[in-house]
N, C-alpha and C positions, 0 to 999 in steps of 0.2 A: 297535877304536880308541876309549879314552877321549873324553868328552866334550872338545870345546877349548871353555873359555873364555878370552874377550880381556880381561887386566889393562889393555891400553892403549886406552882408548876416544877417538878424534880429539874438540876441539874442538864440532863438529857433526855431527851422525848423520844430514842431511841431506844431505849432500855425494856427488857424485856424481865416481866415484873411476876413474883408467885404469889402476891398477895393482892387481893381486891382494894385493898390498902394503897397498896405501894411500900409496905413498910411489914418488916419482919423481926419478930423476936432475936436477939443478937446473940441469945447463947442456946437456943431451942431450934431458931431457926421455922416457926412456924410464924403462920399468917396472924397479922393484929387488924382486928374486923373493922376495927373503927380509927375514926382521924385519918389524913393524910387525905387521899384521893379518893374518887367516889367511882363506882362503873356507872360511865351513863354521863358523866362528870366532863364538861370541857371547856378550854383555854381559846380566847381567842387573842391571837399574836398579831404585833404590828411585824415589821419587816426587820426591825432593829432587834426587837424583842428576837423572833425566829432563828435570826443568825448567831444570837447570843447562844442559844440551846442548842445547835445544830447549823457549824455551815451549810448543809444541804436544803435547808428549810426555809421557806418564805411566809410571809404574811397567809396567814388564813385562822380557823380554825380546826383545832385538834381534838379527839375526842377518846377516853380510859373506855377501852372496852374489854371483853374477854373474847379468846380463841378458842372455837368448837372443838372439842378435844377428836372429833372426827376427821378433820379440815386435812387436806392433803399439804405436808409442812413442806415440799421441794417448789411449792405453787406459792409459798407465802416467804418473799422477798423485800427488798426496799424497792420502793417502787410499783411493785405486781399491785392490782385491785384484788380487793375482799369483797366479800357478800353478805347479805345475810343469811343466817344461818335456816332459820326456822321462824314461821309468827309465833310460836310456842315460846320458844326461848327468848323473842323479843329484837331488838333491833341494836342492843349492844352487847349480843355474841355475835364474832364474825367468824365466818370460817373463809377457804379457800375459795377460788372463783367456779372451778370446775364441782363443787359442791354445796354452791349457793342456789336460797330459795328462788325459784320460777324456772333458774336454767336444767333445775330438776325435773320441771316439768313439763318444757321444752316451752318456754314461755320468754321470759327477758330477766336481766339481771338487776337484782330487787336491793336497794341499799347499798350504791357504790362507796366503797370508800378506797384510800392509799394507804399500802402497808409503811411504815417507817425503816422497818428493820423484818431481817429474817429469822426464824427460829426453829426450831434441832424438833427433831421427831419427837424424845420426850415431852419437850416444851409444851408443843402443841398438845400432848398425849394428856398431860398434866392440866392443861385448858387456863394456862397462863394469859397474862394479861399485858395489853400494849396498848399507845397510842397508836388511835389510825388520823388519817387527815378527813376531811370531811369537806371543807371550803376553802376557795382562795387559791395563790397559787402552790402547784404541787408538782413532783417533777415524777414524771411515769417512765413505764418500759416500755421502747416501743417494739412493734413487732420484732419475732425473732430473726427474720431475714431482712428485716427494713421497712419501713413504711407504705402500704401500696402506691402513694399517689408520688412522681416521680419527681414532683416540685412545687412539694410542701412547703407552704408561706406562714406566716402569722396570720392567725385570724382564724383559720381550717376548723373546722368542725372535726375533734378526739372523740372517739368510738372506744369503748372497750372490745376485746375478739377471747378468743380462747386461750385458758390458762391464765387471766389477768394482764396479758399487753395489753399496749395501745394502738391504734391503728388510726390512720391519716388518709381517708378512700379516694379525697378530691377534693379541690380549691372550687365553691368555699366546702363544700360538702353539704351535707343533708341529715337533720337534727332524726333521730333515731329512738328505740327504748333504751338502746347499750348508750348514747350518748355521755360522755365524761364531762365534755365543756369545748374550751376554745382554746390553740396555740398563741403560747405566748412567746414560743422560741420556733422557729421552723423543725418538724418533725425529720424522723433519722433514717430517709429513705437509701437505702444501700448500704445501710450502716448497723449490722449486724446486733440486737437488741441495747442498742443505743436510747439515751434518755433523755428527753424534753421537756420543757414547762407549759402547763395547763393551767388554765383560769378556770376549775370546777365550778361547772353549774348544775348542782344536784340541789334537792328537796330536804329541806333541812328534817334532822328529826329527832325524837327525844323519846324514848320510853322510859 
């Protein structure tokens, strides 16, 4: 199956969505199966285009997935890394980091991507549907007490760690299986889960 990408990009890429759609009945309020957005389905943004949908948002691409209705929802933040969920379920369910495939098995973290936005316990419960990032630049959390390395440059080899931070271990550092990519702002050592920009270099993918 050809790659899909989405001509129709909503509004905001933050948005946390009940329908595989994107789009819902307006007096029912249920999911419409078809048109609008695809799971699996993604956008790739130039830097003008990104800002347009989201100040926060830079050049890369984006990608409609669904949320493991299992996925621990206090772990899935703007910012935080997702995972995949299962090979069963495929590679556009995500769930949380701390209940992603391999680190279940005390293996490494299998299909990184960037949360955009956060969502409510239901939400998740519900197994709603978000854009995650997947390439390009992306701005993470870093760790929750600061970055390890104590003078973080541009360039650093970003690691993911537990819970979905990021972590910054040494200039330039050392490419890893958690590897995220490369600083493109200097990381947030001493600066209490503060957030940076990453030039993601992950494996593209498409189920």
């Amino acid at each position: 199956m050809p790659l899909i990408r989405n001509e129709f990009v909503p509004g905001a890429l933050t948005t946390v969505y009940t329908s595989p759609s994107g789009m819902t009945d307006l007096r029912t309020g249920q999911p419409y199966y078809a048109g609008g957005l695809v799971v699996g389905g993604y956008a790739a943004l130039t830097e003008a285009e990104a800002q347009a949908v989201g100040p926060s948002l830079h050049y890369g691409q984006y990608r409609f997935v669904q949320i493991d209705s299992g996925a621990t929802y206090s772990y899935i933040v703007t910012g935080a890394i997702g995972l995949m969920a299962s090979v069963a379920k495929g590679p556009n369910v995500i769930t949380s980091y701390d209940k992603g495939l391999g680190l279940q098995s005390n293996i490494s973290p299998i299909r990184q991507v960037v949360f955009l936005c956060g969502l409510t316990a239901a939400q998740v419960s519900a197994g709603a549907y978000v854009f995650v990032q997947e390439a390009g630049d992306a701005t993470v959390n870093g760790k929750t007490s600061g970055v390890t390395n104590a003078t973080p440059l541009i360039g650093d080899v970003i690691n993911s760690i537990a819970n979905g931070f990021a972590d910054d271990a040494a200039s330039p550092g050392t490419l890893v299986p958690q590897t995220l990519g490369y600083a493109l702002t200097p990381a947030n050592h001493g600066a209490s889960s503060g957030t940076f920009r990453v030039l993601l270099d992950l494996p593209a993918i498409q189920g």
